[in-house]
C-alpha positions in Angstrom: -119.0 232.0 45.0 -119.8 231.1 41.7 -121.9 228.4 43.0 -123.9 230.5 45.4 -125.1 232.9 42.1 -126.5 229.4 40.5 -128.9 228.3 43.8 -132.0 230.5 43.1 -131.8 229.0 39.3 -131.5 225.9 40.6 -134.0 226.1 43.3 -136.6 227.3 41.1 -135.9 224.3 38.4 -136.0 222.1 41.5 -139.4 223.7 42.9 -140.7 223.5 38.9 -140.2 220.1 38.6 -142.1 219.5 41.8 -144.9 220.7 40.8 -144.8 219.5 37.9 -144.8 215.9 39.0 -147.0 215.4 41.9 -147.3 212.0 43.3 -150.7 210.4 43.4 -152.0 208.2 46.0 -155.7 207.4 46.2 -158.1 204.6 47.2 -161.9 203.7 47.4 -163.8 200.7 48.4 -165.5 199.1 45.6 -167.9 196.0 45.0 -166.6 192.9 43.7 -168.1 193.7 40.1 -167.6 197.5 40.1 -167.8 199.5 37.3 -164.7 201.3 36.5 -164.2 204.1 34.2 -160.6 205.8 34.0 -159.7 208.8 31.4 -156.3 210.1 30.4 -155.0 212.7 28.2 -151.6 211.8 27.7 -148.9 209.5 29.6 -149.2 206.2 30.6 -152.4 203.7 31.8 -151.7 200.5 34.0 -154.7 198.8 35.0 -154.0 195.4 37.2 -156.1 193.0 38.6 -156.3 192.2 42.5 -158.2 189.7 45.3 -159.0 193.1 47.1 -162.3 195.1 47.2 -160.4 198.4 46.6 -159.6 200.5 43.6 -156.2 202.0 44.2 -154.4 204.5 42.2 -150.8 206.0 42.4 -148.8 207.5 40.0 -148.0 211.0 39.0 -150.3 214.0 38.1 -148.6 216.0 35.2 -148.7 219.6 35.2 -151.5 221.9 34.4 -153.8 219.0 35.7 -156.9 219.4 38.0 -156.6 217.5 41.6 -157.2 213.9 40.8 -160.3 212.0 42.9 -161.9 208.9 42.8 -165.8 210.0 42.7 -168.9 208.2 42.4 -170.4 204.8 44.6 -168.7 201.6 45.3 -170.1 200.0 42.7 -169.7 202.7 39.9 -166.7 204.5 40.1 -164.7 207.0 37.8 -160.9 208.4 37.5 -160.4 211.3 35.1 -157.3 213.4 34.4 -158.5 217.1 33.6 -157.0 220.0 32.3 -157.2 223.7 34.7 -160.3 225.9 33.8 -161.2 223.3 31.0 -165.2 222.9 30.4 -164.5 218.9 29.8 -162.3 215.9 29.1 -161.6 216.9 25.4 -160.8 220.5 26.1 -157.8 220.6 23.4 -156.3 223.9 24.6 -156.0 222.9 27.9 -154.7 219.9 26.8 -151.9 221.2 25.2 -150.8 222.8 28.5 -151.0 219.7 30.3 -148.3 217.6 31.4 -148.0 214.0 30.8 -150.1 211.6 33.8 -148.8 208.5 34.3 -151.7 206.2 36.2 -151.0 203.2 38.2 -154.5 201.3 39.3 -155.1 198.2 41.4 -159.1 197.0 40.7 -161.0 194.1 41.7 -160.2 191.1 39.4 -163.9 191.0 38.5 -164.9 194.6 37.7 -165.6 195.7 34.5 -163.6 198.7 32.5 -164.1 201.4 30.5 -161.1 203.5 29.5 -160.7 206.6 27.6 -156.7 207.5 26.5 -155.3 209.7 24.2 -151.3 209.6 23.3 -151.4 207.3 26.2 -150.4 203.7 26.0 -152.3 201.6 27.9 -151.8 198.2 29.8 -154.8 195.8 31.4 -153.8 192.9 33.1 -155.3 190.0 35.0 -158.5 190.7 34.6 -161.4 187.8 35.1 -165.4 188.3 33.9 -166.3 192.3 33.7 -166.2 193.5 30.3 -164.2 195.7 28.9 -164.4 198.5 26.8 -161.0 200.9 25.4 -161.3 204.0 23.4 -157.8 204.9 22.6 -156.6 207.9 20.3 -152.4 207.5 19.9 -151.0 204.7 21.8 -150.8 200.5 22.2 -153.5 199.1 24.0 -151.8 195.7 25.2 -154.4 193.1 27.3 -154.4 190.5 29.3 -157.7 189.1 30.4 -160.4 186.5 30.5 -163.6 188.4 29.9 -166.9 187.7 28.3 -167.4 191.2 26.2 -163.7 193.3 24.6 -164.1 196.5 22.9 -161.2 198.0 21.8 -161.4 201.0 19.4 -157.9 202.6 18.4 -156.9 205.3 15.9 -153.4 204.5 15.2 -152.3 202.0 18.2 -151.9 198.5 17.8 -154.2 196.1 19.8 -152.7 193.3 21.7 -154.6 190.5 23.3 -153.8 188.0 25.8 -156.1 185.8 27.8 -159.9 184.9 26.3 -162.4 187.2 24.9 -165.9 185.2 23.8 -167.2 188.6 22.2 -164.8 190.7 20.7 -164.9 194.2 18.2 -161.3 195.1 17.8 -160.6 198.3 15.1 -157.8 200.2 14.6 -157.1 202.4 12.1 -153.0 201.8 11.2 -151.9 199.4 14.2 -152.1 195.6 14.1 -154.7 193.6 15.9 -152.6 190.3 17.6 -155.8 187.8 19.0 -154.4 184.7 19.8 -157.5 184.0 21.6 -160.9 184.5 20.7 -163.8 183.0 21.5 -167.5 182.6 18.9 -168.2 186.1 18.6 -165.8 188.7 16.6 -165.2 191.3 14.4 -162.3 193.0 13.3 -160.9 195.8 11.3 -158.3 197.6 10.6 -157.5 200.1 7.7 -153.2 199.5 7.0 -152.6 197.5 10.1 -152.1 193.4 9.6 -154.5 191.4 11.4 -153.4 187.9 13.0 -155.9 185.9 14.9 -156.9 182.5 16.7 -160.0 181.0 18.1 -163.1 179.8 17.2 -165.0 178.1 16.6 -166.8 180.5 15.5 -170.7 181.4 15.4 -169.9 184.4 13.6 -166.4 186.4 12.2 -166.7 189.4 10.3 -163.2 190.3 9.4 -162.3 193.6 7.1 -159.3 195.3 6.0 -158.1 197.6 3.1 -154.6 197.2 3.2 -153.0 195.2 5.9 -152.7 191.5 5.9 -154.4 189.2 7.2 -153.5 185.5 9.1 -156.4 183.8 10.5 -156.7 180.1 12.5 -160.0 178.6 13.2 -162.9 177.1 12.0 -166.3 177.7 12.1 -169.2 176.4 14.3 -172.8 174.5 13.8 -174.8 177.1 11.4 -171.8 180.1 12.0 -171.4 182.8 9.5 -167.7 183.8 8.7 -167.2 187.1 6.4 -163.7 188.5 5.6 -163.3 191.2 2.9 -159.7 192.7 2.0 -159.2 195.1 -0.7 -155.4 194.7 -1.5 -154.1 192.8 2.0 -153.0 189.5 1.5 -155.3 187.0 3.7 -154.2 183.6 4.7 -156.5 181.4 6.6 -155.7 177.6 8.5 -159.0 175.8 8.2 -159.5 173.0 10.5 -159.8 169.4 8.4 -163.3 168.7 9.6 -164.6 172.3 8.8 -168.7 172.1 7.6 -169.7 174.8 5.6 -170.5 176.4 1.8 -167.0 177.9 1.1 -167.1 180.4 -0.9 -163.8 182.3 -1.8 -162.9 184.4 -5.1 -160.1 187.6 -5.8 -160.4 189.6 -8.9 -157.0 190.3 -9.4 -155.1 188.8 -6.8 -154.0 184.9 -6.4 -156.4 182.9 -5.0 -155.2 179.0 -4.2 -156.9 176.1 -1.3 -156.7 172.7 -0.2 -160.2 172.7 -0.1 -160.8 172.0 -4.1 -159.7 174.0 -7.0 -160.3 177.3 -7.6 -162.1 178.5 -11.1 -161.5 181.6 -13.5 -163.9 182.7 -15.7 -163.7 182.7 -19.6 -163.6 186.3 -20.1 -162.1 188.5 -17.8 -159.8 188.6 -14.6 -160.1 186.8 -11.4 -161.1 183.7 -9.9 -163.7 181.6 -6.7 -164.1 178.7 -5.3 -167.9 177.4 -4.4 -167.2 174.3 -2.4 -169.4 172.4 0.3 -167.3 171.3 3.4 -168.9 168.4 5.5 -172.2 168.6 6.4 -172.6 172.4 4.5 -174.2 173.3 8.1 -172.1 176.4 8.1 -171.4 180.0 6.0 -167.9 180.7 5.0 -167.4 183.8 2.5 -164.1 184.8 1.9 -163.2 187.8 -0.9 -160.1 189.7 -1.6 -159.9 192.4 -4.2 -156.3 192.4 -5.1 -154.6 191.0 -2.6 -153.6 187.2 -2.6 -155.9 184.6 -0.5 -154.3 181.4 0.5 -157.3 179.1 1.7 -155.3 176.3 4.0 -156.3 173.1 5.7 -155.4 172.9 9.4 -152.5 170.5 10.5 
């Protein structure tokens, strides 16, 4: 009997969570290099790569979300999770009444990406020769891709990078930036997150942080400019042997050491640089730390 009391209680948390969870299952044809744009409030992102000329999405719409659609043409197409009666994506008080979305998206292997997240951590993988482009508020942003043009702009998520990017502007506030592959063309910068980085060679770097550290591999190409400023990070860079450039490296309070020739310190005062031409001098290296250490290393 007692039992029998508890079934409308039950029956309405059962009904509740229904609707609160409703699965998603959309497609639309697309061209082989569509454009892709996908926005989510909060929950998760998964974007993977397929052979097929089809976007697909599944997942599950949160809550207090409008009715998910797939609008625009095949070759420019968009996904956006919305709150009820909201005027727009960044309607916060509607937000705050909005469940969690979790999206699950199959694209062509070639399109290109733009992806707006907040609190949601997103995933991107497979993807071969659109550009991409991530605006993310709270959340990782981990991908996996060969692509000629990566944006990734986060707030306090870490960047992860698999795969190739030949131009690449990576910034994150507090999360680290892992780039074990880039190609001639970056720039990165992060406020407390550490920044660790391969590639090259590069035609230009411009590397920034204020107090995360900083491990770099990778020289620099014909006539390149390389620029990295930290103001209390620690920066440690593997130069190849047969690097050409102007070196120039100096820290004003920090420790500055390199196997390419011995730093000097001036007479009066703190601090210490290194002016030193590698090669054939072809390229620009500048290198300057405030008060963090700066190890310049030669490449084994």
């Amino acid at each position: 009997m007692r039992t029998a009391r508890y079934l409308p209680l039950l029956l309405c948390l059962c009904i509740g969570q229904a609707l609160a969870d409703t699965p998603i299952q959309l497609r639309h044809d697309a061209t082989p290099t569509a454009h892709v744009s996908i926005s989510n409030i909060a929950g998760t992102v998964s974007v993977t790569a397929w052979d097929r000329n089809e976007v697909q999405v599944s997942g599950r719409l949160g809550d207090g979300a409008k009715p998910l659609a797939i609008t625009g043409s095949n070759g420019d197409l968009e996904i956006k999770v919305e709150p009820q009666g909201g005027s727009g994506w960044l309607n916060w008080g509607g937000d705050s009444r909005m469940a969690p979305t979790t999206l699950e998206l199959h694209v062509p292997k070639a399109s290109s990406l733009d992806v707006d997240v907040i609190s949601a951590p997103l995933v991107i993988d497979g993807m071969d020769g659109g550009s991409i482009e991530v605006n993310t508020v709270s959340g990782k942003a981990r991908i996996n891709a060969r692509t000629p043009s990566l944006k990734v702009h986060s707030v306090s998520g870490g960047i992860e990078l698999a795969g190739h990017a030949e131009h690449a502007d990576l910034q994150s506030v507090s999360g680290e930036i892992l780039a074990p592959s880039l190609g001639s063309d970056a720039k990165l910068q992060t406020i407390s997150g550490r920044i660790q980085a391969n590639g090259g060679p590069w035609q230009k770097l411009e590397l920034s942080t204020v107090s995360g550290d900083v491990q770099l591999t990778g020289g620099v190409a014909r006539h390149g400019v390389l620029n990295i400023d930290s103001m209390s990070g620690d920066v440690q860079w593997q130069l190849p042997a047969d690097t050409s450039g102007n070196l120039h490296a100096s820290s004003f309070s920090g420790d500055l050491r390199s196997d390419f020739g011995a730093p000097k310190e001036p007479e009066h005062g703190p601090g210490s640089s290194l002016d030193v031409r590698l090669g054939d001098g072809s390229g620009k290296i500048n290198i300057e730390t405030f008060s963090g250490d700066l190890r310049v290393r030669k490449q084994d």
